[in-house]
C-alpha positions in Angstrom: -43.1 28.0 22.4 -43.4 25.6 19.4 -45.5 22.4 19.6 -45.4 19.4 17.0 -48.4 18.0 16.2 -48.2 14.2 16.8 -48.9 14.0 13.1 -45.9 15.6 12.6 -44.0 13.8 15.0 -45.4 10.8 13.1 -44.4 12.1 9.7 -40.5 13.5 10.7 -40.0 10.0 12.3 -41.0 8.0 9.2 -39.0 10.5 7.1 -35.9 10.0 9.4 -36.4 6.4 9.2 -36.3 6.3 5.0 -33.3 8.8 5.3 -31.2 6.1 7.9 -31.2 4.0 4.5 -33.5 1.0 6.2 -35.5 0.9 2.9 -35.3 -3.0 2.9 -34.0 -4.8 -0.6 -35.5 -7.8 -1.7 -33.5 -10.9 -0.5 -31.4 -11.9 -3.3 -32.3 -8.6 -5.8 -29.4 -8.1 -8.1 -28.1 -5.2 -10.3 -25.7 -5.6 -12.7 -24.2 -3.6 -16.4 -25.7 -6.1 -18.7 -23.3 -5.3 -22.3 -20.0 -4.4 -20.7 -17.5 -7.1 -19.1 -14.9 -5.8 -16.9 -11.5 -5.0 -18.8 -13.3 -3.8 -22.1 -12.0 -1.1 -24.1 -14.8 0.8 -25.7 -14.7 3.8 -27.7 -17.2 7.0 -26.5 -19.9 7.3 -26.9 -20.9 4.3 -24.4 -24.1 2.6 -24.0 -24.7 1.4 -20.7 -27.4 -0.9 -20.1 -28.2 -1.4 -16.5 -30.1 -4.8 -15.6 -31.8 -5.5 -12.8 -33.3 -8.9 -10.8 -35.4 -10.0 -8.0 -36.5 -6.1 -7.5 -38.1 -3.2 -9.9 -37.6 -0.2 -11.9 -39.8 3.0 -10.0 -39.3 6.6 -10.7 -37.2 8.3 -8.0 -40.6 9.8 -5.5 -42.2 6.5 -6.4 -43.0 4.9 -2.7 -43.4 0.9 -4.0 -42.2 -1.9 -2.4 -39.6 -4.0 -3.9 -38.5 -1.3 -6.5 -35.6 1.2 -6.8 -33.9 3.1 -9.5 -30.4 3.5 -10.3 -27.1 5.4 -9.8 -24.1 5.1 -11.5 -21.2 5.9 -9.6 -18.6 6.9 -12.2 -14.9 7.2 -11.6 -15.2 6.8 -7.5 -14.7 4.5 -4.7 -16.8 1.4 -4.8 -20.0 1.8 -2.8 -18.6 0.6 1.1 -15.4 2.2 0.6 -16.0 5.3 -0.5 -14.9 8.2 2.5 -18.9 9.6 1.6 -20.8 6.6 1.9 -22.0 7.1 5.5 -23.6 10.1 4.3 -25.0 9.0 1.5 -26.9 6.4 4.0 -27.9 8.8 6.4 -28.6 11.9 3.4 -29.6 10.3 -0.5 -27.2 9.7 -3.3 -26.3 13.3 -4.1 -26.2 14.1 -7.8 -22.9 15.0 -8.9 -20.0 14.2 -11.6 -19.7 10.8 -10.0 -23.4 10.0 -8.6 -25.5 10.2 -11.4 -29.1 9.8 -11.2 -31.9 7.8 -13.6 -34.6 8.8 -10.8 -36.9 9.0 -14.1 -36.3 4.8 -14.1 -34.2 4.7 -17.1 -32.5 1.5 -17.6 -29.9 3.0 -19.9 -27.7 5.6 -20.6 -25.0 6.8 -23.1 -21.8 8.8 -21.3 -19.3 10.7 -23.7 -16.4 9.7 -21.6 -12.6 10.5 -22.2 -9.7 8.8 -23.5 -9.0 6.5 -20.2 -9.9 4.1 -17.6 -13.3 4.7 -16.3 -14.8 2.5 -13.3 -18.6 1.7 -13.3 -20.9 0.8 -10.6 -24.8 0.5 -10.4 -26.5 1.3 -7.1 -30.3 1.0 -6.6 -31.9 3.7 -4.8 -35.0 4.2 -3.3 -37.5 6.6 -3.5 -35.8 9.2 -1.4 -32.0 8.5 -3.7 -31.0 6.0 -0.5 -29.5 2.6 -0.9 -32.0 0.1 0.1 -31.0 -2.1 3.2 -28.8 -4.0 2.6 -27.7 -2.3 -0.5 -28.2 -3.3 -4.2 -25.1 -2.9 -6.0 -23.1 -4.1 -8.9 -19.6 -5.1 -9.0 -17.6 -2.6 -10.1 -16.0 -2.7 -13.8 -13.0 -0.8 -15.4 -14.0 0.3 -18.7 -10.8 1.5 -20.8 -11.8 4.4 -23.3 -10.0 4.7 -27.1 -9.7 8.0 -29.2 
């Protein structure tokens, strides 16, 4: 028979409880693209620059209140209306074509993106990839892409 310590116990409940997404935001924290307005074409490479207020920049493993780090969510549903998004509460941002991760706290990045519309959206994460509670994100902006 197997017997968790109450250490353990202690340990799998707090880790449970950062996975449930209840990471709390600071009231009024905002992130936001900071040199791309929604509708702009662009040519590839693009520079993204990701800003942030009311919150900080940590590395992703980085337990600090009132920080984060970001996601892009490229080409996907906006963040609460995505068919994933309960699981991305309840499991981390996964890291994928359409998720991409700056868990190093970058606050930047350049994408070689195709000829086409492209949607961009900025989500802060906490230390475990989860959106903080109640989640930081941006508004979402279409990008259009020139040869």
């Amino acid at each position: 028979m197997k017997h968790i310590t109450l250490a353990t116990a202690i340990a799998l409940a707090c880790t449970s409880f950062a996975f449930a997404g209840d990471t709390p935001s600071t009231p009024g924290a905002s992130v936001y693209i900071v040199n791309l307005e929604d509708g702009a074409t662009v040519q590839s490479p693009v520079t993204v620059v990701f800003g942030l207020s009311g919150m900080g920049v940590a590395p992703a493993g980085v337990e600090k209140e009132g920080t984060g780090h970001h996601h892009m969510f490229l080409n996907r549903a906006a963040f609460g209306e995505g068919a994933d998004d309960a699981e991305l509460i309840a499991n981390g941002i996964p890291a994928d074509d359409n998720h991409i991760h700056y868990g190093g706290g970058q606050t930047q990045a350049i994408y070689e993106l195709a000829p086409s519309e492209h949607t961009l959206q900025l989500v802060l994460g906490d230390h475990f990839h989860v959106p903080h509670n109640p989640p930081v994100v941006s508004d979402v902006i279409t990008i259009t892409v020139t040869e």
